[in-house]
C-alpha positions as CSV (number, residue, x, y, z in Angstrom):
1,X,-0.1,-4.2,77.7
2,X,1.8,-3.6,81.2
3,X,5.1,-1.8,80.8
4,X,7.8,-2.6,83.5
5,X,7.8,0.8,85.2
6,X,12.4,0.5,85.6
7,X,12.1,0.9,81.6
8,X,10.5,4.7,82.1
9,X,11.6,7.2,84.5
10,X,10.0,8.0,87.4
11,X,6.8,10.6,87.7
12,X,9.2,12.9,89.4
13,X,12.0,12.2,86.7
14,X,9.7,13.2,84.0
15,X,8.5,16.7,86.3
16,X,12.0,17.5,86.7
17,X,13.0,17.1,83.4
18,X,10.4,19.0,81.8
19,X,11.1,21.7,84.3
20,X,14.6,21.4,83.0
21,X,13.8,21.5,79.2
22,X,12.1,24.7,79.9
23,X,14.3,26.4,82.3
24,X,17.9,25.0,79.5
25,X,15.7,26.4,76.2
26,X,14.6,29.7,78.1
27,X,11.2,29.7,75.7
28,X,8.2,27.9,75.5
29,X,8.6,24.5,74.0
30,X,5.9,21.9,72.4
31,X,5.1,18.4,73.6
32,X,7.6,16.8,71.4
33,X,10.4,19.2,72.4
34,X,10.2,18.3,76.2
35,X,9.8,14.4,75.4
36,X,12.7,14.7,73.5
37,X,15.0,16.8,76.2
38,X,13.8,14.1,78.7
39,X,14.7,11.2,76.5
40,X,18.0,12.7,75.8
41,X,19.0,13.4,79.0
42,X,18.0,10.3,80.8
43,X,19.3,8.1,78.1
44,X,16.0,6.2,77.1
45,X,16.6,4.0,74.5
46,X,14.1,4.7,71.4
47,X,12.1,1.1,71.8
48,X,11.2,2.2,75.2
49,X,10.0,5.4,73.7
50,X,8.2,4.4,70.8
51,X,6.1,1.6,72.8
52,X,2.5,2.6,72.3
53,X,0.2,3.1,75.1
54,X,-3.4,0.9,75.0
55,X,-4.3,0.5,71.3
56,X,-4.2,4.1,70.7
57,X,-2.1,6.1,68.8
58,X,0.2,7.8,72.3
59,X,3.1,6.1,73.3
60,X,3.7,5.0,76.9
61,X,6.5,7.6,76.7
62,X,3.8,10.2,75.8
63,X,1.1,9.4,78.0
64,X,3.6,9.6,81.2
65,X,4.9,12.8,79.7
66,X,1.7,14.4,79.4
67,X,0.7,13.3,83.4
68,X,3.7,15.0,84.1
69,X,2.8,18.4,82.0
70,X,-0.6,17.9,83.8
71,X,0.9,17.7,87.3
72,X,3.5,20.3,87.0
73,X,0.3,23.2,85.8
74,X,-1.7,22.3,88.7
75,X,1.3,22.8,91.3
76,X,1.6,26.4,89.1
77,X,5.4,25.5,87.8
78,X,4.4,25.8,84.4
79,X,1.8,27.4,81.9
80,X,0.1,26.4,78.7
81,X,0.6,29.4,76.4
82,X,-0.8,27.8,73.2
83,X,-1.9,24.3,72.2
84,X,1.1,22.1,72.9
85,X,3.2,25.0,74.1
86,X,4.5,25.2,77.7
87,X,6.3,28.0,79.1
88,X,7.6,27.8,83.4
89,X,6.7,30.1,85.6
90,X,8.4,31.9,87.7
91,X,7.8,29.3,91.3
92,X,8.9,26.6,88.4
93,X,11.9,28.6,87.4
94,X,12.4,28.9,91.5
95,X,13.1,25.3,91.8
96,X,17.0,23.9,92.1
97,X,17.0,20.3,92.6
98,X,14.7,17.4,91.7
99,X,14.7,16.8,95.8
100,X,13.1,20.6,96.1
101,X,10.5,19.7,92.9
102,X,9.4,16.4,94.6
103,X,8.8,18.3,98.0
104,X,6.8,20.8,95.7
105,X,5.2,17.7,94.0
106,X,4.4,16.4,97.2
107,X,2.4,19.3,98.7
108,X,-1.5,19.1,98.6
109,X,-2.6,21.8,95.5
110,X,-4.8,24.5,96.8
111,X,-8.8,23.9,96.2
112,X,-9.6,25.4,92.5
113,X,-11.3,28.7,92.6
């Protein structure tokens, strides 16, 4: 089922927020900890949270969340530092304003080594 994409933030909403969560909490935090933080501080009612993604078992809240996770460890703003556990590092911690992290979200990602 298609979700109306003005119910969910934008991709850059859900970067810069999880940026946030890490930078306000100063400690690694799970999945659930930055989806949470994100919900909470762009005021996204709990129906548009809990609306499942496919026929799986993730949530369309989730499944954008986790793109966002994705995204932000391939630009090198944050690390995975156990299963579900994301910590920033310290270009992520750099950033100031959700204009600087969708410049940096813009950029083209070096070739993997």
């Amino acid at each position: 089922m298609a979700h109306s994409n003005k119910e969910f933030p934008t991709s850059a909403q859900f970067c810069w927020y999880t940026l946030q969560a890490l930078h306000a909490r100063g400690q690694a935090l799970s999945n659930s900890e930055i989806e949470h933080f994100i919900a909470e501080a762009l005021s996204v009612p709990d129906e548009v949270r809990r609306r499942p993604h496919g026929s799986g078992l993730r949530t369309e809240f989730g499944y954008r969340a986790a793109w966002a996770r994705t995204v932000l460890r391939m630009k090198g703003l944050i690390d995975i530092v156990a299963r579900s556990a994301w910590r920033l590092t310290p270009a992520g911690a750099a950033l100031r304003s959700e204009a600087e992290c969708k410049h940096v979200l813009r950029r083209e990602s070096p070739p993997p080594v």
